[in-house]
N, C-alpha and C positions, 0 to 999 in steps of 0.2 A: 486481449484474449482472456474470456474467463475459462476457467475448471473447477469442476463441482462433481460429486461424487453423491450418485445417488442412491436411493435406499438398498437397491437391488447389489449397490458396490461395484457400479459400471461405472467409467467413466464420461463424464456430457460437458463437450467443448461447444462453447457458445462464444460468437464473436459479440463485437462491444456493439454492434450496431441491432443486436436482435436482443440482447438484454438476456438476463438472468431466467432458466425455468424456473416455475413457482414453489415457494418454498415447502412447502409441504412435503414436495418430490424429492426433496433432497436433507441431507444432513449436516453435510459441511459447504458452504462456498466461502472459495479462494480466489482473492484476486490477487494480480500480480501488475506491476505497473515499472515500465521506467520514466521519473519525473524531467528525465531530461537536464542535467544545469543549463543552464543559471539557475539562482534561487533568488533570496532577498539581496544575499551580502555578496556572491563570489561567482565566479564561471565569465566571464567577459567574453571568452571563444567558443564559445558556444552560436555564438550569433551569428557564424559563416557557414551553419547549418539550416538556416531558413533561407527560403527560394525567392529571389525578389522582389517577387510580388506580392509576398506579405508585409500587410501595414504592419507599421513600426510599432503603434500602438499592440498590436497582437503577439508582437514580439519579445514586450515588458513583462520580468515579473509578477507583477499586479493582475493583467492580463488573465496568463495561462496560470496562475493559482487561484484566481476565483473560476477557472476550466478543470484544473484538478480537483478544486472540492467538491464542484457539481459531479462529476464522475466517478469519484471516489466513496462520498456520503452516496449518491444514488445507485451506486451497484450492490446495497446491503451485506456488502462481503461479513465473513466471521472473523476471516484472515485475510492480511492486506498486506502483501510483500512489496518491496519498493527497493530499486535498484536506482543509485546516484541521487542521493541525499546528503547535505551536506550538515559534520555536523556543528559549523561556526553557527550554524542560522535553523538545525534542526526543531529546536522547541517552539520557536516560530511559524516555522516553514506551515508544521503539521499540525500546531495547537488544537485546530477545528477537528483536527482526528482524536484527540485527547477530551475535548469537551463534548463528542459524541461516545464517550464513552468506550473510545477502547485503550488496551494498555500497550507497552510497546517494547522492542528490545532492537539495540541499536550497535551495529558493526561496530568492534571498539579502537580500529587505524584506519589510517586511509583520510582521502583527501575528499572522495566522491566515494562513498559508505552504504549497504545494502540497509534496509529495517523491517521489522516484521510488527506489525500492527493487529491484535489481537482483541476482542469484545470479550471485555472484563465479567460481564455478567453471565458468560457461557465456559470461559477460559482460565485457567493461573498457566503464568509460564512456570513450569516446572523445574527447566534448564536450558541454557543456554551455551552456544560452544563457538570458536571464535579462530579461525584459522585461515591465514592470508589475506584472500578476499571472500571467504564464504562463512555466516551467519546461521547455525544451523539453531532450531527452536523446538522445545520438546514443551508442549501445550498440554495440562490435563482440563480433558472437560469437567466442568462444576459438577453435571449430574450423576456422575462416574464416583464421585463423594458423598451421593448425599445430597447435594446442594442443588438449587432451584437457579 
């Protein structure tokens, strides 16, 4: 499910299958994602969560992480929250969200970790806050400084 917050300051829920309104219309888009474990290294139990008639193949890893980055890269979010990242395999997992240029800030306990994913060129994190299992992110926009 995306949310995005348009110029007017209304809010426009769009589900994942109709895609993002265009950008113009809007100021900020948020996506929000649970990646589900497993990841590269850890989550094993995970796997009595798929229905049996999913190939095994689709069931790997490898798989549904070249499905997250298509859906992740292609939703042009600004902010990219993510519930159940792990962080043995974090730098990994998300690299491709890091070489697309955004910055990050990452739950700092826990076993399965929330993160916020951020477009460096729009964003600094300002502060970050860190209490149980909730991740909170205080983002200043660039142009709010000055910056381009």
């Amino acid at each position: 499910m995306f949310a995005s917050i348009d110029t007017a300051c209304c809010p426009v829920v769009v589900d994942g299958a109709h895609g993002l309104p265009p950008a113009d219309l809007m100021n900020l888009r948020v996506l929000s994602y649970n990646v589900l474990l497993p990841n590269s290294k850890d989550g094993w139990w995970i796997y009595k969560y798929f229905d049996a008639n999913v190939p095994t193949e689709a069931r790997t890893w490898a798989h549904r992480s070249a499905l997250l980055q298509a859906q992740l890269l292609g939703a042009g979010a600004d902010v990219i929250c993510l519930q159940e990242v792990s962080p043995e395999s974090f730098a990994q997992d998300f690299a491709f969200l890091t070489a697309a240029g955004y910055g990050h800030e990452l739950l700092n306990k826990g076993r399965m970790r929330c993160a916020t994913f951020f477009k460096s060129d729009r964003f600094e994190l300002r502060h970050s806050f860190c209490k149980d299992r909730t991740l909170t992110t205080e983002l200043c926009p660039l142009r709010e400084r000055g910056e381009d």
